[in-house]
Backbone atoms as SQL, in Angstrom:
CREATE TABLE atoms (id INTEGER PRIMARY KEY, chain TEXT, resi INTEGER, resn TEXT, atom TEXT, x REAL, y REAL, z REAL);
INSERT INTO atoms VALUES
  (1, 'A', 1, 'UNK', 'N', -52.605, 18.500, 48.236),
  (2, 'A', 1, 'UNK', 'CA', -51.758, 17.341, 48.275),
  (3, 'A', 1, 'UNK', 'C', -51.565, 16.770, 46.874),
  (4, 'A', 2, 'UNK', 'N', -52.554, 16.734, 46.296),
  (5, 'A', 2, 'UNK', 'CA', -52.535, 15.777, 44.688),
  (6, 'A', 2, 'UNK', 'C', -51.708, 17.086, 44.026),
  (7, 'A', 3, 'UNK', 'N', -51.956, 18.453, 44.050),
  (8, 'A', 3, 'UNK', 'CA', -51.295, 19.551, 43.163),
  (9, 'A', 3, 'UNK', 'C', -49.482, 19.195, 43.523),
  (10, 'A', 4, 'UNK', 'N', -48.981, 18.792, 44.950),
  (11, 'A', 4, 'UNK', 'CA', -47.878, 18.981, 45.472),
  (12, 'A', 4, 'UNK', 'C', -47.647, 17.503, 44.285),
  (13, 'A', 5, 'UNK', 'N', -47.994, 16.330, 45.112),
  (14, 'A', 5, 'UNK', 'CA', -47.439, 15.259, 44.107),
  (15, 'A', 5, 'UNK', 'C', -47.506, 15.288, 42.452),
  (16, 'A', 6, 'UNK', 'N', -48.252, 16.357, 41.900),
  (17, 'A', 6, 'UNK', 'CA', -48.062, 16.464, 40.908),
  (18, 'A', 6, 'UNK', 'C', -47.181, 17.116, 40.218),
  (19, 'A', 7, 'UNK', 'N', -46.602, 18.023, 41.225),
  (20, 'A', 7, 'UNK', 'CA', -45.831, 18.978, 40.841),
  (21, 'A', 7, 'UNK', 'C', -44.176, 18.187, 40.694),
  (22, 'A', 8, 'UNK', 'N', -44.206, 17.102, 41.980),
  (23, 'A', 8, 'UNK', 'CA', -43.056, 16.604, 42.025),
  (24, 'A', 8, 'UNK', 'C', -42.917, 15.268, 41.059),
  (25, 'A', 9, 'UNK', 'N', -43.902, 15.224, 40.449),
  (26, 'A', 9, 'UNK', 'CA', -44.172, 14.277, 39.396),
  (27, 'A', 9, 'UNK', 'C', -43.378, 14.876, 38.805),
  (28, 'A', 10, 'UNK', 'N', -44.080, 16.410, 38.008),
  (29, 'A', 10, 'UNK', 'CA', -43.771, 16.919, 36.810),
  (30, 'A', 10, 'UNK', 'C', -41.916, 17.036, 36.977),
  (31, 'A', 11, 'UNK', 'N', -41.827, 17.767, 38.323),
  (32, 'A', 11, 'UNK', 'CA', -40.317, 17.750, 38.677),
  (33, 'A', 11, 'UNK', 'C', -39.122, 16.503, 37.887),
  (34, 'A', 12, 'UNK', 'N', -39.919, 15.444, 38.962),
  (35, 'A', 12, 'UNK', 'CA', -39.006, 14.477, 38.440),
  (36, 'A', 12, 'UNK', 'C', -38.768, 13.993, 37.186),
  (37, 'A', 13, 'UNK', 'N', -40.194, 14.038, 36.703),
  (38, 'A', 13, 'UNK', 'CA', -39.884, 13.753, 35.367),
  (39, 'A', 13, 'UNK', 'C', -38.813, 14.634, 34.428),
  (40, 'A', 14, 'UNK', 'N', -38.906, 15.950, 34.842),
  (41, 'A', 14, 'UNK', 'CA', -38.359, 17.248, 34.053),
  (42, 'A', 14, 'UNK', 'C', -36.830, 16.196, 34.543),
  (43, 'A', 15, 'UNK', 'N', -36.166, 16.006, 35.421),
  (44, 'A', 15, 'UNK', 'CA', -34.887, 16.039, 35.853),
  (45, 'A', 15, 'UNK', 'C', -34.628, 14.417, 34.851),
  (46, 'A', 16, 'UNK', 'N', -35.537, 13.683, 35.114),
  (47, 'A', 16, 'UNK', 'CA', -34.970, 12.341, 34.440),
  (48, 'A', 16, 'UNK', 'C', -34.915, 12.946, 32.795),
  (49, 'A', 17, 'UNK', 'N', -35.840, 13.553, 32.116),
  (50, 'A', 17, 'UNK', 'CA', -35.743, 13.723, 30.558),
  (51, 'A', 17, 'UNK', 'C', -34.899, 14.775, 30.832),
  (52, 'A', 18, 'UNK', 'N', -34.236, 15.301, 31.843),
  (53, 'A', 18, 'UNK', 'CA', -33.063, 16.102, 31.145),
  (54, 'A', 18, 'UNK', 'C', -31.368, 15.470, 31.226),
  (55, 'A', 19, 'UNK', 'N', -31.676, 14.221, 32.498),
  (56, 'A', 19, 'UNK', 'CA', -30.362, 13.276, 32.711),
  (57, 'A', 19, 'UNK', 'C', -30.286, 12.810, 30.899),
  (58, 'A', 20, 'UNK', 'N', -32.049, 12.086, 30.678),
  (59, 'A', 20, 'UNK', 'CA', -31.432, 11.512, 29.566),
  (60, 'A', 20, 'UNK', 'C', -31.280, 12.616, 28.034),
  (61, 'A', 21, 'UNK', 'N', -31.406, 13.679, 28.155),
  (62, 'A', 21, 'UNK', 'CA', -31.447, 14.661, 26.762),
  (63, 'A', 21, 'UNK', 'C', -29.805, 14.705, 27.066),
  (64, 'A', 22, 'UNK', 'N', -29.195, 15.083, 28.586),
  (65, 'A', 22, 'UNK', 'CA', -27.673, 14.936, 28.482),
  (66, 'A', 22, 'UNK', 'C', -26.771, 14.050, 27.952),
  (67, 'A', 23, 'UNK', 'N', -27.594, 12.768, 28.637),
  (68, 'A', 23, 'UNK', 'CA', -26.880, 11.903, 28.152),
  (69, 'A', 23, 'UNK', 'C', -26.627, 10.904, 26.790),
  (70, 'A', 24, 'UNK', 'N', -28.373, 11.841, 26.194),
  (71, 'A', 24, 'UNK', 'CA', -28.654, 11.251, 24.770),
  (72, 'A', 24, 'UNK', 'C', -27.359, 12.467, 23.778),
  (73, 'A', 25, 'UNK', 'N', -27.288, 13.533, 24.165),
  (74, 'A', 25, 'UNK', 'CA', -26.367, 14.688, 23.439),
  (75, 'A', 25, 'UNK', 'C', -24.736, 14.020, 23.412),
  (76, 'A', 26, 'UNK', 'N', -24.651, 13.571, 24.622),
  (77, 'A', 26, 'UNK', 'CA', -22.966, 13.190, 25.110),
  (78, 'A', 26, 'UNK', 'C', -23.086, 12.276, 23.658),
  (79, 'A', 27, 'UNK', 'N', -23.953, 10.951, 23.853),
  (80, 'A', 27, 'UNK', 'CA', -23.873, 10.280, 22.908),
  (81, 'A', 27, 'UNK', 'C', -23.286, 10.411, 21.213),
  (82, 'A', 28, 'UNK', 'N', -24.399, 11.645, 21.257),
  (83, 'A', 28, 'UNK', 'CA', -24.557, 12.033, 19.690),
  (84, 'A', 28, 'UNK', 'C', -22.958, 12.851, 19.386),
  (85, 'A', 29, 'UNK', 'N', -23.133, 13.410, 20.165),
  (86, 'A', 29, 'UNK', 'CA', -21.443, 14.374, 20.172),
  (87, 'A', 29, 'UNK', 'C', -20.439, 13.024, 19.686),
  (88, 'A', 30, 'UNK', 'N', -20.524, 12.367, 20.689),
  (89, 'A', 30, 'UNK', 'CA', -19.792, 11.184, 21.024),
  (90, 'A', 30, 'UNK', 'C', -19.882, 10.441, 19.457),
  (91, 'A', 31, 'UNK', 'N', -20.776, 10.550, 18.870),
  (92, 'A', 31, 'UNK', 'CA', -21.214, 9.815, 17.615),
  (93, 'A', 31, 'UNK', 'C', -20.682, 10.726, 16.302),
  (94, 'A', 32, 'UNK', 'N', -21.212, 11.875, 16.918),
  (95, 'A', 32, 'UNK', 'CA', -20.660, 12.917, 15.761),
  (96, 'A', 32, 'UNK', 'C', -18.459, 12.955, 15.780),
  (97, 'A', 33, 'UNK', 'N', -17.958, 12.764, 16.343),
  (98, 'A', 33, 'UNK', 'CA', -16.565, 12.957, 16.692),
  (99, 'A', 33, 'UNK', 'C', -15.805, 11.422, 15.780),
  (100, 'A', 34, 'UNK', 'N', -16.684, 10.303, 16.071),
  (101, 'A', 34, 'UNK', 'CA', -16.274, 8.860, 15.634),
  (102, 'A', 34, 'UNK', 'C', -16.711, 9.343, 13.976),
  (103, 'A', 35, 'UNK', 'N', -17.852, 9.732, 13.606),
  (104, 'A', 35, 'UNK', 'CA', -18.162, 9.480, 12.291),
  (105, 'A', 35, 'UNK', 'C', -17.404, 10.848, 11.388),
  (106, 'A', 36, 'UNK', 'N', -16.648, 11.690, 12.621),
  (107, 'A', 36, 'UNK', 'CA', -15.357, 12.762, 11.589),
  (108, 'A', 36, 'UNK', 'C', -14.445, 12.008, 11.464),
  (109, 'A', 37, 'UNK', 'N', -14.057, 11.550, 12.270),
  (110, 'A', 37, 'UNK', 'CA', -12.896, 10.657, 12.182),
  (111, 'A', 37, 'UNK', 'C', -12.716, 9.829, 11.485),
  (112, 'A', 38, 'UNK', 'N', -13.949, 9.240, 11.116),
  (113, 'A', 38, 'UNK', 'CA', -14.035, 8.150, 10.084),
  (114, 'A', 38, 'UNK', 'C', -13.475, 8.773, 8.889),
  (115, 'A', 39, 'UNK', 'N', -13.950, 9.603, 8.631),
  (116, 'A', 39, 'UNK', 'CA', -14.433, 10.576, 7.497),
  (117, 'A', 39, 'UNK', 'C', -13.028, 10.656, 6.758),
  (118, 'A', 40, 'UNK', 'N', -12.245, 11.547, 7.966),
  (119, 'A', 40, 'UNK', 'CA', -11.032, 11.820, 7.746),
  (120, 'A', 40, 'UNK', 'C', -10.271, 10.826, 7.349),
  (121, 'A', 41, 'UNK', 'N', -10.140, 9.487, 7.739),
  (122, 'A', 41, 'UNK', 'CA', -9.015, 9.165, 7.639),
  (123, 'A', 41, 'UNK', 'C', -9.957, 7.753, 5.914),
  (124, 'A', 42, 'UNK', 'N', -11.332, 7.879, 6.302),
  (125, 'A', 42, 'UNK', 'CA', -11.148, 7.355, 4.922),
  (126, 'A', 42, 'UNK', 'C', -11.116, 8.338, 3.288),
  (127, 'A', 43, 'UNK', 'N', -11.146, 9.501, 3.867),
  (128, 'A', 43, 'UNK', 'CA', -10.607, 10.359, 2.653),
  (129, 'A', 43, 'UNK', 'C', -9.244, 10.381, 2.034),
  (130, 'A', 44, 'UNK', 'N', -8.493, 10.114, 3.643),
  (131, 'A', 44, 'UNK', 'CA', -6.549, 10.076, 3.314),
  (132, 'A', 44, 'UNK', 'C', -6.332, 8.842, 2.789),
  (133, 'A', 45, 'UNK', 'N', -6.685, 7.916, 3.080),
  (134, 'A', 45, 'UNK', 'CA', -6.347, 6.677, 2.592),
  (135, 'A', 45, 'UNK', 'C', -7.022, 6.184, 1.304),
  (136, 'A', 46, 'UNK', 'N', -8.414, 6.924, 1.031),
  (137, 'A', 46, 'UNK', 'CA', -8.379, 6.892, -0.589),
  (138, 'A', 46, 'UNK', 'C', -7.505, 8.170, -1.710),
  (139, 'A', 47, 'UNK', 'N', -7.002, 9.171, -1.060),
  (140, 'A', 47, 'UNK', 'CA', -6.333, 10.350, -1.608),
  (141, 'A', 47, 'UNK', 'C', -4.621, 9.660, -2.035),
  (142, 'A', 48, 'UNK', 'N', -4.589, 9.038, -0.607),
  (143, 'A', 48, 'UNK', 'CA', -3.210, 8.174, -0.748),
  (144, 'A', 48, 'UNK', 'C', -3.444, 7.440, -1.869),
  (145, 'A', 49, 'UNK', 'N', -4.119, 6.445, -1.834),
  (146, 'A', 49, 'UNK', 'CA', -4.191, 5.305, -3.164),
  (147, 'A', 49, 'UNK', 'C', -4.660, 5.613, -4.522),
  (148, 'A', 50, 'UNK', 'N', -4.944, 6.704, -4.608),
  (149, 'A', 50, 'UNK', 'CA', -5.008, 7.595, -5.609),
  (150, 'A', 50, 'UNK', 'C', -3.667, 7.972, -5.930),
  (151, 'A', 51, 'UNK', 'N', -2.454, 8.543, -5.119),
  (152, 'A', 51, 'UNK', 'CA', -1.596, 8.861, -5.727),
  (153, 'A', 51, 'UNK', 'C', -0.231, 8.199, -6.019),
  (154, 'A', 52, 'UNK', 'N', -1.054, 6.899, -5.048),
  (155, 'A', 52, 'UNK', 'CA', 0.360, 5.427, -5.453),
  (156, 'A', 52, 'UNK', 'C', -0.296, 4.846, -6.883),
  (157, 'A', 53, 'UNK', 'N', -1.489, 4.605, -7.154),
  (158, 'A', 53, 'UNK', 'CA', -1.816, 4.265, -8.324),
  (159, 'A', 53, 'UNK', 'C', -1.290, 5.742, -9.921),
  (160, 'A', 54, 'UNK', 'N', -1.448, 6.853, -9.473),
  (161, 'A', 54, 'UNK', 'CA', -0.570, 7.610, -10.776),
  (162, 'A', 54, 'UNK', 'C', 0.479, 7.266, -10.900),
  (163, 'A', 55, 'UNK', 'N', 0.935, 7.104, -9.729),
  (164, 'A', 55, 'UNK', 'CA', 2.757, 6.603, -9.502),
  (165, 'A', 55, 'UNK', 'C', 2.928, 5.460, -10.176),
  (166, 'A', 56, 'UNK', 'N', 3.216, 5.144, -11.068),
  (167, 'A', 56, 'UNK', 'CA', 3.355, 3.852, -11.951),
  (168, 'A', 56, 'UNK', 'C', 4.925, 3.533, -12.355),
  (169, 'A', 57, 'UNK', 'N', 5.678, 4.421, -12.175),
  (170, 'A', 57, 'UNK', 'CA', 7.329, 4.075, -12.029),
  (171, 'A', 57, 'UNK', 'C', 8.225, 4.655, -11.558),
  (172, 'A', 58, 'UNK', 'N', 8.830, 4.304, -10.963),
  (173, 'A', 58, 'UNK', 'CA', 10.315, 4.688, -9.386),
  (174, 'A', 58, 'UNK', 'C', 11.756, 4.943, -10.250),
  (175, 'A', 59, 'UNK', 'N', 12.037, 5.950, -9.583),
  (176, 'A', 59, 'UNK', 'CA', 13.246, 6.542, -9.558),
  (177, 'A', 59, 'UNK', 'C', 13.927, 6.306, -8.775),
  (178, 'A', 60, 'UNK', 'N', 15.262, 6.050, -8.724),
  (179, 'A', 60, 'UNK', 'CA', 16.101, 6.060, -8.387),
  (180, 'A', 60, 'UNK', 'C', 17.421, 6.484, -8.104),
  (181, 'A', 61, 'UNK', 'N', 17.765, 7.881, -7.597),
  (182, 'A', 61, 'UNK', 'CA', 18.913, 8.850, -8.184),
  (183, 'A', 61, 'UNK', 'C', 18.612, 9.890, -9.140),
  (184, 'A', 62, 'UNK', 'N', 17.099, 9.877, -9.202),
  (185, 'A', 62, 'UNK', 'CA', 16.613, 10.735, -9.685),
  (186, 'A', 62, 'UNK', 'C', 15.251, 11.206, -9.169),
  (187, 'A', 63, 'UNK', 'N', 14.655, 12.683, -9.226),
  (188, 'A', 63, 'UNK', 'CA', 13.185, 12.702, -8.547),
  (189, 'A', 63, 'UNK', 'C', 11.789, 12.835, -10.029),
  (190, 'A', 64, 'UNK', 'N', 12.754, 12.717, -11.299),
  (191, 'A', 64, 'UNK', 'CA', 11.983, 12.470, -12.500),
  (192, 'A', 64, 'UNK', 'C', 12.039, 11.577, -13.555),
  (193, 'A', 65, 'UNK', 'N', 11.669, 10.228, -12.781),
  (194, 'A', 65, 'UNK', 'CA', 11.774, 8.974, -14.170),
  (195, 'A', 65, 'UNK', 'C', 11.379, 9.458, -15.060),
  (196, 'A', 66, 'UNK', 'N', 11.796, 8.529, -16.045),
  (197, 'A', 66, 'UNK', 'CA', 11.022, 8.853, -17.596),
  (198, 'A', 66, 'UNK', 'C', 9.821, 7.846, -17.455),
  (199, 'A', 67, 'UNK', 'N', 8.773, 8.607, -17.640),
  (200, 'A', 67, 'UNK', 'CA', 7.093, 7.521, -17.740),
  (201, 'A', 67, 'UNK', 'C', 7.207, 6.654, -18.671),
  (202, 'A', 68, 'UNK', 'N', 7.796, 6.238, -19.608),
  (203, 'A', 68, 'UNK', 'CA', 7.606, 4.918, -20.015),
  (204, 'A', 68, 'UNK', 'C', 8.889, 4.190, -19.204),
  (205, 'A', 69, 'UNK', 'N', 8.976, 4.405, -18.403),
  (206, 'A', 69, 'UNK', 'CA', 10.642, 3.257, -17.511),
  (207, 'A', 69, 'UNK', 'C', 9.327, 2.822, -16.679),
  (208, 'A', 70, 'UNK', 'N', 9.863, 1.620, -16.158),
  (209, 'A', 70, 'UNK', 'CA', 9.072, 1.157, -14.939),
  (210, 'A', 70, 'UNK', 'C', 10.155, 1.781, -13.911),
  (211, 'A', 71, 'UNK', 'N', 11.111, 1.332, -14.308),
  (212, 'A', 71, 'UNK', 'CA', 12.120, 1.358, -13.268),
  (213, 'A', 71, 'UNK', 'C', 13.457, 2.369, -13.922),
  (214, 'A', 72, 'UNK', 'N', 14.246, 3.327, -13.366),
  (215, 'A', 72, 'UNK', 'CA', 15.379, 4.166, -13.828),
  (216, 'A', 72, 'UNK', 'C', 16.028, 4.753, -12.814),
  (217, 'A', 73, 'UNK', 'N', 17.382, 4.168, -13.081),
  (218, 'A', 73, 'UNK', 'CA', 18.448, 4.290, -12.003),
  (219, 'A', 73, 'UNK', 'C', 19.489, 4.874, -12.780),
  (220, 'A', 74, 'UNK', 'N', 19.966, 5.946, -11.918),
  (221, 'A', 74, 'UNK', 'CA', 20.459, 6.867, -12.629),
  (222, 'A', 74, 'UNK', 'C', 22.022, 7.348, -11.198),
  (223, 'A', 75, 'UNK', 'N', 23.120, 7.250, -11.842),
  (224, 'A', 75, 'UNK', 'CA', 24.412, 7.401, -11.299),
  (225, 'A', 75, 'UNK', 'C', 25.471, 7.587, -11.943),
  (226, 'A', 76, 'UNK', 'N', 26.137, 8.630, -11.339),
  (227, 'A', 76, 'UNK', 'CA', 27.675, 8.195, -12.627),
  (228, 'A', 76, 'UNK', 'C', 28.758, 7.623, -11.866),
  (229, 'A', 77, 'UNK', 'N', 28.747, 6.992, -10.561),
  (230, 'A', 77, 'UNK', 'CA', 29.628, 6.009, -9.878),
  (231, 'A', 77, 'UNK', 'C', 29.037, 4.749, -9.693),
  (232, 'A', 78, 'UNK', 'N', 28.156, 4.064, -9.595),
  (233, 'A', 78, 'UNK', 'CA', 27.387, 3.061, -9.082),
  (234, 'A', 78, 'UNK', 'C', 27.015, 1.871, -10.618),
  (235, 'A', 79, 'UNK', 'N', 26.871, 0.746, -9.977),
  (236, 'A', 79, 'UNK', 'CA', 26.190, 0.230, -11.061),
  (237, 'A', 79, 'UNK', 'C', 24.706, -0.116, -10.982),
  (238, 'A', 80, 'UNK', 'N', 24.287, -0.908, -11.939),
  (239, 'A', 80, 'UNK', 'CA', 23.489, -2.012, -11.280),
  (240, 'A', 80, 'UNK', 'C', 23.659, -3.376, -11.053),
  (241, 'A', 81, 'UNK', 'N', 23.501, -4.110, -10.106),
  (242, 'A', 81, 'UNK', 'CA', 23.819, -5.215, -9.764),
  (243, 'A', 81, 'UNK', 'C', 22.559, -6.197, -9.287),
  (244, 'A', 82, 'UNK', 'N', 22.773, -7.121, -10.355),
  (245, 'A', 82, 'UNK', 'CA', 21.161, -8.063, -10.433),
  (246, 'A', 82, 'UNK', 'C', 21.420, -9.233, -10.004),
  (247, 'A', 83, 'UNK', 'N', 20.808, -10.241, -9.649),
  (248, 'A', 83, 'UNK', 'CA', 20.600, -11.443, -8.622),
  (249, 'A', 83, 'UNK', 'C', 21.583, -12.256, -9.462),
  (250, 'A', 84, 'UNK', 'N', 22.660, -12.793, -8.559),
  (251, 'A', 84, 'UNK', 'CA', 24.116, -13.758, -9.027),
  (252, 'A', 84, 'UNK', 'C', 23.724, -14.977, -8.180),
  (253, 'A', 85, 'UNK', 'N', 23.639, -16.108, -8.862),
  (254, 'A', 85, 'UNK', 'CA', 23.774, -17.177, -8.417),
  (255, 'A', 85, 'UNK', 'C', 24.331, -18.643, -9.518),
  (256, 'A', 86, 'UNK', 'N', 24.529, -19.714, -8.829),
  (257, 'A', 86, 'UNK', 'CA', 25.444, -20.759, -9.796),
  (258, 'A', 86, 'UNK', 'C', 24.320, -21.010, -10.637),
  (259, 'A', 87, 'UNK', 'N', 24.962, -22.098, -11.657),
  (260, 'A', 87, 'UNK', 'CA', 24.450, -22.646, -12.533),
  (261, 'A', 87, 'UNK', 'C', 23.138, -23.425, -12.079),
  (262, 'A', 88, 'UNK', 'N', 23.458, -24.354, -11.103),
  (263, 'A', 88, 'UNK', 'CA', 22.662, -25.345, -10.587),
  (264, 'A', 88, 'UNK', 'C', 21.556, -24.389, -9.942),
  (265, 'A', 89, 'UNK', 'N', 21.888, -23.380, -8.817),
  (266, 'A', 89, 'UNK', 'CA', 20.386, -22.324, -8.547),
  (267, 'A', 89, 'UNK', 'C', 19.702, -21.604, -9.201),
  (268, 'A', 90, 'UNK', 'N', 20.600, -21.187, -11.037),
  (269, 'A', 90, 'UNK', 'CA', 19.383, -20.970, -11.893),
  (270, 'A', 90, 'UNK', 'C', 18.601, -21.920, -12.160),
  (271, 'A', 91, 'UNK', 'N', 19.232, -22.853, -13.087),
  (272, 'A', 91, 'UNK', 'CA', 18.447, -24.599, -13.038),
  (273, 'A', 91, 'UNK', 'C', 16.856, -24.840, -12.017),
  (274, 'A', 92, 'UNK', 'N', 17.527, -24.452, -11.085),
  (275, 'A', 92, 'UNK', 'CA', 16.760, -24.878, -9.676),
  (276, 'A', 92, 'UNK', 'C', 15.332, -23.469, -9.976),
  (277, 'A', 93, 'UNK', 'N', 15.481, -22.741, -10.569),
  (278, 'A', 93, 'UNK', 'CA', 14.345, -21.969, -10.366),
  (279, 'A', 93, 'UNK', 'C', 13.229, -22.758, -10.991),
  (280, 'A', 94, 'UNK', 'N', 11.803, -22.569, -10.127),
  (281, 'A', 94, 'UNK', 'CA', 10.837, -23.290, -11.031),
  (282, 'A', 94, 'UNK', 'C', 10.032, -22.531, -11.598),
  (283, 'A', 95, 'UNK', 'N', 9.421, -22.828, -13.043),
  (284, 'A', 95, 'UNK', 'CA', 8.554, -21.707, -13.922),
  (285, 'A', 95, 'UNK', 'C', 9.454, -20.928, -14.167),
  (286, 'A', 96, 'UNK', 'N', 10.836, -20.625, -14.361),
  (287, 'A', 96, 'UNK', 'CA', 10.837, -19.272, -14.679),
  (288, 'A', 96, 'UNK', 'C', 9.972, -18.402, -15.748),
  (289, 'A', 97, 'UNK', 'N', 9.544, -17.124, -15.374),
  (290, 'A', 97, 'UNK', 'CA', 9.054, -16.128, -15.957),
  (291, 'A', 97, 'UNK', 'C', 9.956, -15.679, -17.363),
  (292, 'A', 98, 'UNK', 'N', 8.978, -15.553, -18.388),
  (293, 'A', 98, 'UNK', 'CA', 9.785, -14.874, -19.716),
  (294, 'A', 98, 'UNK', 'C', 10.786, -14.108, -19.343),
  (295, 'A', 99, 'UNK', 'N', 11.711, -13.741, -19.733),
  (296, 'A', 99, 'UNK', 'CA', 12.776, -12.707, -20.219),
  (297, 'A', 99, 'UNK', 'C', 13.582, -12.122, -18.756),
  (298, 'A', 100, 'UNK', 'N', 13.270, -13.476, -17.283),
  (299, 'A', 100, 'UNK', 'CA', 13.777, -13.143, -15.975),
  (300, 'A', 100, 'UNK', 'C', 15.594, -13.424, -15.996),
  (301, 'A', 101, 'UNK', 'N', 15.680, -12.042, -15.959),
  (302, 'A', 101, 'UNK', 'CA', 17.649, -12.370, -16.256),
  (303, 'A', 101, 'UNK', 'C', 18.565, -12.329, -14.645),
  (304, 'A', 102, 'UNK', 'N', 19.465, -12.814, -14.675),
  (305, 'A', 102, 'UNK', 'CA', 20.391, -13.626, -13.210),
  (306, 'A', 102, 'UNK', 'C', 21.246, -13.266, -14.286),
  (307, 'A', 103, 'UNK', 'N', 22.674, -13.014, -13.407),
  (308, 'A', 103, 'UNK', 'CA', 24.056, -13.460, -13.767),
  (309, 'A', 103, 'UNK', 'C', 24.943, -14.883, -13.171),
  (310, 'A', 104, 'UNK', 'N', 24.914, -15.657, -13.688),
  (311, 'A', 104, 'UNK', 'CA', 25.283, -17.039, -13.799),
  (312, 'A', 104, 'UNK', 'C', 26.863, -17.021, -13.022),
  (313, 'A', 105, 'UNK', 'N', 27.085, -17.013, -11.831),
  (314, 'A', 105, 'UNK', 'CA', 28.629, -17.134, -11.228),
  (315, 'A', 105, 'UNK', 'C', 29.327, -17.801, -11.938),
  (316, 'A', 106, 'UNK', 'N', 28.446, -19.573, -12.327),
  (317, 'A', 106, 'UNK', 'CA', 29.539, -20.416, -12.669),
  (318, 'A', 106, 'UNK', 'C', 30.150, -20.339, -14.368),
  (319, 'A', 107, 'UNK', 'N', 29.295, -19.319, -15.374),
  (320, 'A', 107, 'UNK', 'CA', 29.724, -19.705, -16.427),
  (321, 'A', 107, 'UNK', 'C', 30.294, -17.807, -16.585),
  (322, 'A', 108, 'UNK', 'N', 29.991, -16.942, -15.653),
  (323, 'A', 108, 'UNK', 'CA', 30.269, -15.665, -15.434),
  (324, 'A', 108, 'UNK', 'C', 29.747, -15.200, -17.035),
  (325, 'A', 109, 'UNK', 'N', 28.661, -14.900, -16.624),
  (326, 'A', 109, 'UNK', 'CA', 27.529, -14.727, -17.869),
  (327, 'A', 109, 'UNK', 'C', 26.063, -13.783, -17.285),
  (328, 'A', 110, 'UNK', 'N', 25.495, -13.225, -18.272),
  (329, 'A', 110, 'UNK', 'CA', 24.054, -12.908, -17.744),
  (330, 'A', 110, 'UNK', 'C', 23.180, -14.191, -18.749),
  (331, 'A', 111, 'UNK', 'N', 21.942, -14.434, -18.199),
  (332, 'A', 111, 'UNK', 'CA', 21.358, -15.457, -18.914),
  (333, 'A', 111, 'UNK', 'C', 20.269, -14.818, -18.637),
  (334, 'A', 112, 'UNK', 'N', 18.912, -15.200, -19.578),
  (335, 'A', 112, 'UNK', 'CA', 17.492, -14.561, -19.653),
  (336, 'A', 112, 'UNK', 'C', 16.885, -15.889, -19.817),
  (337, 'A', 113, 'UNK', 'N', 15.682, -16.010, -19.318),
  (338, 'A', 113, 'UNK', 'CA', 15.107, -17.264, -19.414),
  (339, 'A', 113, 'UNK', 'C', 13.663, -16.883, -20.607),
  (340, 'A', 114, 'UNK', 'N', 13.819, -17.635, -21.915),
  (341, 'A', 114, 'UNK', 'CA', 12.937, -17.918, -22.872),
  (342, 'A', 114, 'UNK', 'C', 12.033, -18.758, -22.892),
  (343, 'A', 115, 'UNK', 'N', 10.985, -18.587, -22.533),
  (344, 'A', 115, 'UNK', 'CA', 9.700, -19.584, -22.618),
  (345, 'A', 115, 'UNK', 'C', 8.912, -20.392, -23.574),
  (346, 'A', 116, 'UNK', 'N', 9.786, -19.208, -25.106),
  (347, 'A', 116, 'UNK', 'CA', 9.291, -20.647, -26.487),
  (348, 'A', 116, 'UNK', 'C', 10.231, -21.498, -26.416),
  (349, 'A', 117, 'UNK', 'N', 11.715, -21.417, -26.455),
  (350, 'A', 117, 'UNK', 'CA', 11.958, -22.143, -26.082),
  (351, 'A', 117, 'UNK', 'C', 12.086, -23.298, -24.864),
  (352, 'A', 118, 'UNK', 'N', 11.720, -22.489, -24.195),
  (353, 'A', 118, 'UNK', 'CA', 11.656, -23.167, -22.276),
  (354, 'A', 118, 'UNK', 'C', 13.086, -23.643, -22.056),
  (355, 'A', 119, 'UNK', 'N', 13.960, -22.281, -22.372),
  (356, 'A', 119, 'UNK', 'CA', 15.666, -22.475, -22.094),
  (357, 'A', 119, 'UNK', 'C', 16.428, -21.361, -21.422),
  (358, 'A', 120, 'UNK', 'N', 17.113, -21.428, -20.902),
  (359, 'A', 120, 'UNK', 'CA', 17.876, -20.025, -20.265),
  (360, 'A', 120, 'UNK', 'C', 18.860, -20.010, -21.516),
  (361, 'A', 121, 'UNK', 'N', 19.026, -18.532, -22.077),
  (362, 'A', 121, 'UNK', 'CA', 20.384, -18.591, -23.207),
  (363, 'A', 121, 'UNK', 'C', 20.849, -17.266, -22.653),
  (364, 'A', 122, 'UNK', 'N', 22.699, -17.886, -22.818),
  (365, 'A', 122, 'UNK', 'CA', 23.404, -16.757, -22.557),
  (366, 'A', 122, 'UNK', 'C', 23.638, -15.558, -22.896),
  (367, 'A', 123, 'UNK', 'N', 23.900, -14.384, -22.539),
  (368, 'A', 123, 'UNK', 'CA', 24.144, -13.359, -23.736),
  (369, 'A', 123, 'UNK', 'C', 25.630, -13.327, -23.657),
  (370, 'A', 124, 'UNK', 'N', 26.335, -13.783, -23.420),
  (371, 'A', 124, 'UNK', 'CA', 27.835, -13.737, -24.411),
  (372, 'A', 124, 'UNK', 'C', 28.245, -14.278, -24.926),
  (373, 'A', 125, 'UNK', 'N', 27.178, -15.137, -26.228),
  (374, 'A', 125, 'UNK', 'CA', 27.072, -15.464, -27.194),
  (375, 'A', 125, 'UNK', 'C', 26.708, -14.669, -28.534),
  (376, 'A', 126, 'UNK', 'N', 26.147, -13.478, -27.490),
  (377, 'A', 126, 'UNK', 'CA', 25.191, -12.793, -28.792),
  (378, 'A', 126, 'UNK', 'C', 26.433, -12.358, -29.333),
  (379, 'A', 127, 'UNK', 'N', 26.518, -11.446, -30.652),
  (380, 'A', 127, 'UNK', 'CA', 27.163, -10.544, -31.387),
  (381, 'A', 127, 'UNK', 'C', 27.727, -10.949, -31.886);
């Protein structure tokens, strides 16, 4: 009798440490699958920002800026066309930034804003 209950001791026990070795494996699998995944996608997203940071200036109409342009737009029909507004909505900008140029509707001008002086001056004055 004690050999039988021992046996179904040992039994049960065998069946519970193998529910939990299954269910400790599912886990780990389960653990191992989350921590590839991780893996993966924080490799792409530092590989990515790696190659927006070389990228330091945009083309436009072209697939080879010149590296010292920030910016190069390149067309032989098109222009460029930069932020037009009146007199009074340049005025109205606050702080402007050094050397930030608008074309002026009301005096039909480009203007650049100078910070030693702290003045917008026209350029069809220059020359």
């Amino acid at each position: 009798m004690k050999t039988e209950s021992n046996r179904e001791f040992q039994i049960m026990n065998f069946v519970n440490i193998s529910k939990h070795s299954a269910f400790n494996n599912q886990n780990t699998a389960r653990k191992n699958k989350l921590w590839l995944a991780a893996l993966v996608l924080l490799t792409a997203w530092s590989l990515s920002g790696a190659e927006a940071q070389a990228q330091n200036n945009v083309g436009i109409g072209t697939t080879t800026p010149n590296p010292k342009a920030v910016l190069e737009l390149q067309a032989t029909d098109k222009g460029l066309l930069t932020p037009r507004m009146t007199q009074v909505q340049m005025l109205s900008i606050p702080t402007p930034p050094n050397g930030l140029l608008v074309y002026n509707t009301t005096k039909n001008c480009f203007y650049y804003f100078d910070n030693v002086t702290n003045t917008w001056k026209d350029m069809c004055s220059i020359g």
